[in-house]
N, C-alpha and C positions, 0 to 999 in steps of 0.2 A: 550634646546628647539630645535623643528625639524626645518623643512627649511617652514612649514606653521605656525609657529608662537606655536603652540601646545607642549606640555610636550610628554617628551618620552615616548614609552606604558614599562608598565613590561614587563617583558618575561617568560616562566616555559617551561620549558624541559623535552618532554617526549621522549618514543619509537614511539608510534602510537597515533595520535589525531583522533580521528571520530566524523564526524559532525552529529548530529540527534541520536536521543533517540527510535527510534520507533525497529520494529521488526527485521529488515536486521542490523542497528547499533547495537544494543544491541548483538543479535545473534554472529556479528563480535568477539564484547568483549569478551562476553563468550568464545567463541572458542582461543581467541588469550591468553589467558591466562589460559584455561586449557593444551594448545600445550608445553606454554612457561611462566610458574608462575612467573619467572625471569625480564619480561620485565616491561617495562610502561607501561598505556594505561588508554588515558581519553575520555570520551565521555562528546559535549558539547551538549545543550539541551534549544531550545530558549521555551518551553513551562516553565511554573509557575513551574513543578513537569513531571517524569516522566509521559507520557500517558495523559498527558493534554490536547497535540492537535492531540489526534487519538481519528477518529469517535467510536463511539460502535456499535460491531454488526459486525460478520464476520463467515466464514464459513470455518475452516483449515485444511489441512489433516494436520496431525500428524508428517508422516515422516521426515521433519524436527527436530520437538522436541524428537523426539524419536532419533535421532542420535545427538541433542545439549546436551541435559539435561534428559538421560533414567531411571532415577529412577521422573519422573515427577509424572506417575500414581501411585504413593503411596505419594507422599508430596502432598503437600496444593495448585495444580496450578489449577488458575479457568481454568481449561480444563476439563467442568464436561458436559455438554449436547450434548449426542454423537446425531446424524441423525438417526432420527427411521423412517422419509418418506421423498421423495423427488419427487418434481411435477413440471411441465413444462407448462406451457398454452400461446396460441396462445387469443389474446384479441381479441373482438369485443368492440363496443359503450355500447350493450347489455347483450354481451352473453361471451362465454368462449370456447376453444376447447383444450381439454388435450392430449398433444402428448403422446404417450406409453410412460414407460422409457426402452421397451423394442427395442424403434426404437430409442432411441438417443446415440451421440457419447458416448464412453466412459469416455473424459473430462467432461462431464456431470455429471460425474455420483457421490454422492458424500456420498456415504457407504461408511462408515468406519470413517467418519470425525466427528468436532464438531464443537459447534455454540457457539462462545466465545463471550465475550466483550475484542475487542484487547485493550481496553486502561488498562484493569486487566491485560492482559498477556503481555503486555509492562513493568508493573509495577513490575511484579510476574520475568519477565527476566532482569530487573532494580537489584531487591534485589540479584538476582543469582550474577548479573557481580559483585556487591559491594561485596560482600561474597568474591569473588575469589580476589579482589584489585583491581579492575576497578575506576577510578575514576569519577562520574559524577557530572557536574554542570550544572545543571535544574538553566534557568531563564536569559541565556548567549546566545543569537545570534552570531552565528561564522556572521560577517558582511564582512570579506575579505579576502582573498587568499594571502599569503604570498608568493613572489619569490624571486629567489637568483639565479643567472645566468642562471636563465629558470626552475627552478627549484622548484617544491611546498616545502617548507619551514615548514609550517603551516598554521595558520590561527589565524587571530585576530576579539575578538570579539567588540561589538558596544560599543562607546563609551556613556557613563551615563551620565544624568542631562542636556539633551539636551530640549531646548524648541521648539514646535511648528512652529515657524519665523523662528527657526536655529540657537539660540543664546545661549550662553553659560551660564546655571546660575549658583548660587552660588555653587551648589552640582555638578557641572562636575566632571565628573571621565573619564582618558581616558579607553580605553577599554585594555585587555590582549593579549599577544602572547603567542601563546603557539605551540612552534616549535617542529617539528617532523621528525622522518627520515621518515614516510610514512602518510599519509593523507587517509583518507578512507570518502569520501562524501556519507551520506545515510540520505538526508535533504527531500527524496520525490519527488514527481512527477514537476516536472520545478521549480525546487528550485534556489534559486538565485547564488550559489556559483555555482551549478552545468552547470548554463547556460553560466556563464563568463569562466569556465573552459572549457567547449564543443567547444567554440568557438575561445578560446585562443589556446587549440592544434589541434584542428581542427578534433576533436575527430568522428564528424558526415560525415568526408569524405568516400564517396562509400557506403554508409548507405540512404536507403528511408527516405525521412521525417517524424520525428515522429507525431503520429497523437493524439490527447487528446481529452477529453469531462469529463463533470463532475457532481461528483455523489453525488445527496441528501437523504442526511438518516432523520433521524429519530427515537427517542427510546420511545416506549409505554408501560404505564401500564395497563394492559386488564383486563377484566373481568374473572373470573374463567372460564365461561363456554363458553369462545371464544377463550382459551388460547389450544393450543395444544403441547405438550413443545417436542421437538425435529425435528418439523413442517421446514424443506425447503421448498420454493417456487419461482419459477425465470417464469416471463413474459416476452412476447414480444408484439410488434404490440401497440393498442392504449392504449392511446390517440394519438400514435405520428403516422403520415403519413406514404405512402410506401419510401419515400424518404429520411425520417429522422432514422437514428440509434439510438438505446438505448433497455433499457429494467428498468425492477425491479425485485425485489429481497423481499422476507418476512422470517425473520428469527424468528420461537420462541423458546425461551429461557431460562435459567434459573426459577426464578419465576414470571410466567404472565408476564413477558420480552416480546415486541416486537421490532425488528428490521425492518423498512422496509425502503426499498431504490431507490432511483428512476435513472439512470442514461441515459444522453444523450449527443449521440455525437457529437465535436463541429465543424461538417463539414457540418451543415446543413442550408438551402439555404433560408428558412424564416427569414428576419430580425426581423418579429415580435413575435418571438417563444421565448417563455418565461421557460425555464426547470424549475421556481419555480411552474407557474401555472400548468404546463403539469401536475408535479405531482403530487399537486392540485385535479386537474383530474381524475387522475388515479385513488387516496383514492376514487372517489366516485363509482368505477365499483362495479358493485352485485356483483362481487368475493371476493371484498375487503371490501367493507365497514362496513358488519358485522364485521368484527374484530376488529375495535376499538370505537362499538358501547357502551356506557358507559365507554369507558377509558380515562385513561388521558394522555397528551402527557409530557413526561418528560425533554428531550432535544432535539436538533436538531444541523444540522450542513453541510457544504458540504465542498466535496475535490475535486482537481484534479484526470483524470484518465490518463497513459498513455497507449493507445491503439492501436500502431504501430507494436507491434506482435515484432518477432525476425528478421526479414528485416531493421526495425527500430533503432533497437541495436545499441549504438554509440560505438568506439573502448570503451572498459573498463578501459583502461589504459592507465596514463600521468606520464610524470617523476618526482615524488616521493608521487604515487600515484593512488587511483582504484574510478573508479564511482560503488558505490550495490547499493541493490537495488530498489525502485523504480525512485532512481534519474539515473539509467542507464536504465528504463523502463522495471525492470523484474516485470510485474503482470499478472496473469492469468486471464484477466477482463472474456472471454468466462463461466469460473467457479467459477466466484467470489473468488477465493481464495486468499485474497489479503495482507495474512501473508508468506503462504509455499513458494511459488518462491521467491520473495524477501531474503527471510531467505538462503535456500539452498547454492545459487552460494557467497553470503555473506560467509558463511561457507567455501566453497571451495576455497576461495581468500584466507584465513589465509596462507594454505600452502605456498603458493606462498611466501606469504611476509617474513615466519619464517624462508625460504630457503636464505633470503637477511638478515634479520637480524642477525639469528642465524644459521649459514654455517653447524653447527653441529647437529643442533635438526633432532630428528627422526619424521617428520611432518606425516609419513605414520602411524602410533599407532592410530589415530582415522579415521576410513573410512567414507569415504561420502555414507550411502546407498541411493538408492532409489527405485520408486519399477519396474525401468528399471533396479537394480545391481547397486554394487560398482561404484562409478564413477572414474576414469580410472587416471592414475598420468597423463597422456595428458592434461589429463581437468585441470587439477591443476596448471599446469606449464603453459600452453598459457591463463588462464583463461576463455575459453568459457567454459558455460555449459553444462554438463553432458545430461542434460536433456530436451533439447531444446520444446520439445514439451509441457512442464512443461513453459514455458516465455513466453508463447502466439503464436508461433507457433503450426501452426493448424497440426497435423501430421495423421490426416483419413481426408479422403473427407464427406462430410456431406449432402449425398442425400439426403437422408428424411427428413430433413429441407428445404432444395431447394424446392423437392417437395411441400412438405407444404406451402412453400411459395405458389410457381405457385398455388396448390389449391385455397388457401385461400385470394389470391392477390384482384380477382375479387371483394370476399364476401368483405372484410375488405375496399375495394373502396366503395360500396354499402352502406356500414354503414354509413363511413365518409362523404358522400353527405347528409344524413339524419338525422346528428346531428349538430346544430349549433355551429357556429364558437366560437360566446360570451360566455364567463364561467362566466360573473356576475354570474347568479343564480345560480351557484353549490357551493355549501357549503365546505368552509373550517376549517378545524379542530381547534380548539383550538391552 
């Protein structure tokens, strides 16, 4: 018995434990065991099954997958609905103004990419890591951080057969250890193990604070003749104020698939600003609403975003151990891309660690491309990324937004004085 009265936990022994099942964890596996087929590595997974708790609906370049797994586009990965348009619009109450995409950055810009359901390709990168000897256990909360003279350990998960009050019932189980020479936390955007770790090594020192908001989707079945399949679409402006950040997002997909998404950021200054109703809202704009006129809505769901850019960045690394990504805030929230950055510098960590684990392995046999070039053994050994303009750092100035703002600041005031406040009467969707 321990020193709270409780049974001892098991223990299991790996090389590398990583927390979370999504695209940055999974990606990790893969890579750590095609480097090093030799080692251990398990991934834990507080969802039912892989990709249980990743929204659907995502927009990703490639480049990542094409340097994890390059024979993808001939096997069976749902990476099938490439970007055949991509559209930008400025909202009114009323109306709609479409910016070129000849005047927007080139983060914008999202040729070449597809329109996935990431909970498929979480799943589809689940069967890969199992294939290579990954071990995963889907339906395990890593609940604690293991130390040992200052030292991440592991991590133990939640312990079973807890009641409600807090009381023990017959089916208690304690929870597992499962110790590690390295630890790789990829639990998500303010994840719990991630917060107690940031703040335990003090990981956020010299780093801006990071900033979040959060994003509601949505998956629809359409009508044939609403459906446009390989249709991007990203908004700004209303329903939300000059003072309020966010946007959305319409993704179509697969078959009469839609994705659409509403995101806002959580710096804004109304207490009575609701992001369920906004977006609410927004389904009712003439741009929108035809589309899911006759359809049905299938599931829904929201996440965290984190949106502090690369200023935000907490160090990556604690002693016996790295934050990927989006528990170390790599998301490209500007281009919706909220698989490929995560996944990248995830990849590029492996080196690092294989150079600790296995002194001998040749980590340089698989290169990091991207479509800035090889990323540099620098990047590998300090762990920054390669790519920084790829984590949300903005790397072009964005006049023509600016611009359009100042344009359109006036009009979009104009509107919002002439629309009431009350959404009683606006019709919400099934």
């Amino acid at each position: 018995m321990s020193d709270t009265g409780l049974p001892g936990r098991e223990a299991m022994e790996f090389d590398v434990v990583i927390v979370g099942a999504g695209p940055a964890g999974l990606a990790a596996a893969i890579r750590l065991k095609q480097l090093a087929p030799e080692i251990s590595v398990v991934v834990v997974e507080k969802g039912s099954e892989v990709g249980a708790h990743i929204l659907s609906g995502a927009v990703i370049d490639p480049v990542a997958l094409d340097d994890l797994i390059p024979e993808w586009r001939e096997a069976a990965a749902p990476v099938r609905t490439a970007v055949t348009a991509d559209r930008f619009y400025l909202l009114g109450p009323s109306g709609a103004l479409r910016v070129p995409n000849l005047l927007m950055p080139p983060l914008m810009s999202n040729h070449g990419n597809f329109i996935v359901s990431l909970g498929d390709v979480c799943r589809y990168l689940g069967q890969k890591a199992e294939a290579l000897g990954v071990e995963i256990y889907p339906g395990f909360a890593a609940a604690e951080a293991l130390l040992e003279n200052g030292i991440v350990k592991g991590v133990a998960t939640g312990d079973m057969g807890v009641a409600k009050d807090d009381h023990h019932k017959d089916s208690f189980t304690r929870g597992m250890e499962l110790h590690a020479k390295y630890t790789l936390v990829a639990e998500g955007a303010r994840g719990s193990l991630a917060k107690v770790l940031i703040e335990r090594f003090v990981l956020q020192r010299d780093r801006q604070p990071q900033k979040f908001g959060i994003g509601l989707k949505e998956l629809w079945e359409v009508t044939p003749e609403n459906f446009r399949k390989g249709l991007v679409q990203h908004t700004a402006g209303w329903p939300l104020g000059n003072k309020t950040g966010g946007g959305s997002f319409l993704y179509h997909f697969a078959d009469n698939l839609v994705a659409v998404g509403f995101v806002v950021h959580l710096n804004y200054d109304n207490p009575y600003l609701s992001p369920f109703e906004e977006f609410q809202r927004f389904k009712t704009h003439p741009l929108i609403r035809d589309t899911f006129a006759g359809g049905e809505r299938i599931c829904y769901g929201a996440r965290a975003l984190t949106e502090g850019g690369w200023q935000s960045v907490p160090k990556l690394t604690f002693p016996g151990g790295a934050l990927i990504g989006c528990a170390a805030g790599f998301i490209t929230c500007r281009a919706s891309r909220e698989a490929t950055t995560p996944c990248s510098p995830a990849c590029l960590r492996q080196s690092t660690l294989l150079q600790r684990l296995l002194p001998d392995a040749r980590t340089t046999s698989f290169p990091i491309t991207t479509r800035l070039g090889a990323a540099p053994l620098s990047a590998k050994i300090s762990g920054e990324c390669a790519t920084p303009s790829r984590c949300g750092r903005r790397s072009e100035p964005l006049p023509v937004l600016r611009l359009a703002r100042w344009i359109c600041g006036p009009i979009r005031s104009a509107f919002h004085q002439s629309v009431p406040s009350s959404t009683a009467s606006l019709i919400s969707p099934r």
